[in-house]
VOBA-1610 file (N, C-alpha, C; in pm, whole numbers, padded with zeros to 5 digits, always signed):
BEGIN
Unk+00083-00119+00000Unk+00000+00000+00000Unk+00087+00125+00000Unk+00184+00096+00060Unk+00259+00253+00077Unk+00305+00274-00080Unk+00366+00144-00153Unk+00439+00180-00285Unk+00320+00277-00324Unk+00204+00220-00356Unk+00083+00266-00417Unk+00033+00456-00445Unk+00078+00457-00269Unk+00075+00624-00218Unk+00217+00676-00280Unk+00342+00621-00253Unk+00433+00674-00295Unk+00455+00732-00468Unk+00408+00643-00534Unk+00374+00621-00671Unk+00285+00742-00734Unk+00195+00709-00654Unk+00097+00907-00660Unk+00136+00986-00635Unk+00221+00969-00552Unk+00323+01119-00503Unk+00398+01148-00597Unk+00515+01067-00677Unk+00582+01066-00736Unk+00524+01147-00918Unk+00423+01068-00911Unk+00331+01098-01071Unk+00304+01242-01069Unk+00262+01288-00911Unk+00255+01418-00945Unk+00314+01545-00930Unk+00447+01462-00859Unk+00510+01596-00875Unk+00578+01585-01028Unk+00580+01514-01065Unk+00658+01488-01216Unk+00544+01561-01291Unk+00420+01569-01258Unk+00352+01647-01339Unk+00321+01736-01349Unk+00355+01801-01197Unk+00360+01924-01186Unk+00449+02018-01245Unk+00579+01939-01222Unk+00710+01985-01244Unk+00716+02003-01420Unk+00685+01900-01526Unk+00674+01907-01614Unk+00596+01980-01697Unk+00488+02039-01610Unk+00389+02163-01672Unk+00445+02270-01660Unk+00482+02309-01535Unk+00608+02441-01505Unk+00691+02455-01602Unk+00768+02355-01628Unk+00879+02364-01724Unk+00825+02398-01870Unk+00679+02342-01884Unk+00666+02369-02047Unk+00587+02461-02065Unk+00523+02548-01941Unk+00523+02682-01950Unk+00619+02781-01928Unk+00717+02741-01892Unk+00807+02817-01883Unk+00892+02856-02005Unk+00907+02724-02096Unk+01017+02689-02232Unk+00851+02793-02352Unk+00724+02806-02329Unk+00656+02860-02436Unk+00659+03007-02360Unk+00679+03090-02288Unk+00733+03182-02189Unk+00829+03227-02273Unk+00904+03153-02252Unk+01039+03200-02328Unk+01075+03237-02484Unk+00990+03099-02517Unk+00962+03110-02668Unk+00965+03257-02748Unk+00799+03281-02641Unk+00742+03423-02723Unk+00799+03565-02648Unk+00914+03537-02521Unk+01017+03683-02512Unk+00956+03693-02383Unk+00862+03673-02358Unk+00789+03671-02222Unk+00926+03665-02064Unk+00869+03713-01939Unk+00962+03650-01861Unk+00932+03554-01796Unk+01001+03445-01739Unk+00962+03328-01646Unk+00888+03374-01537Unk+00768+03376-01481Unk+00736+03370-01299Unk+00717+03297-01226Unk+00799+03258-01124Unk+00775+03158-01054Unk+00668+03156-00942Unk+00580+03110-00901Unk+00450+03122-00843Unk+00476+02986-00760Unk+00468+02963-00600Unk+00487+02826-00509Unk+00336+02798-00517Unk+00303+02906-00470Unk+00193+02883-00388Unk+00097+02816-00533Unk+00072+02864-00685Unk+00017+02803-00769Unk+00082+02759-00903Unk+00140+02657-00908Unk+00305+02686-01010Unk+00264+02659-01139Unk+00117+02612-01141Unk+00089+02624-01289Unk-00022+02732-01350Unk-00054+02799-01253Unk-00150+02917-01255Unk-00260+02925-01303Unk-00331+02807-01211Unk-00416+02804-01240Unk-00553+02859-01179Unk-00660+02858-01283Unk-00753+03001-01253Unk-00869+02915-01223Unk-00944+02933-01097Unk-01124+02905-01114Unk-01206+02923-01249Unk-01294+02800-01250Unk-01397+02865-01400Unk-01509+02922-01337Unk-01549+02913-01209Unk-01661+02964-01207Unk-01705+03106-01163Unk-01802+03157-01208Unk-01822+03331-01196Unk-01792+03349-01042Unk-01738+03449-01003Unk-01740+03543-00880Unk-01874+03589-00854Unk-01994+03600-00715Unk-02076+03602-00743Unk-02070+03780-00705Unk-02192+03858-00730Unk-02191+04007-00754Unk-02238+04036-00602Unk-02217+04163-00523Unk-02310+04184-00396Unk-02404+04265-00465Unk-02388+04329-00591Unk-02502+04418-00636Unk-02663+04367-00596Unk-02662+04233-00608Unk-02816+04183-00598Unk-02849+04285-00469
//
């Protein structure tokens, strides 16, 4: 069981790590600068609306 957990651990930091990097290499591509972000390293955004207090 532990391999199992370890294995998930492993998958995702490799996937994390590998999204970083290939936003970083199309970043670069187009002249852009690298930002490094911990807290969200692939920057990712909510889809759903913000709701309004206007009501």
């Amino acid at each position: 069981m532990l391999t199992n957990i370890s294995y998930i651990l492993l998958i995702t930091v490799l996937l994390i790590l590998g999204g970083w990097a290939f936003k970083a290499l199309i970043s670069l591509a187009q002249g852009k600068p690298v930002q490094i972000n911990l807290k969200n390293p692939l920057n990712l955004k909510a889809r759903w609306p913000k709701e309004d207090k206007k009501k």
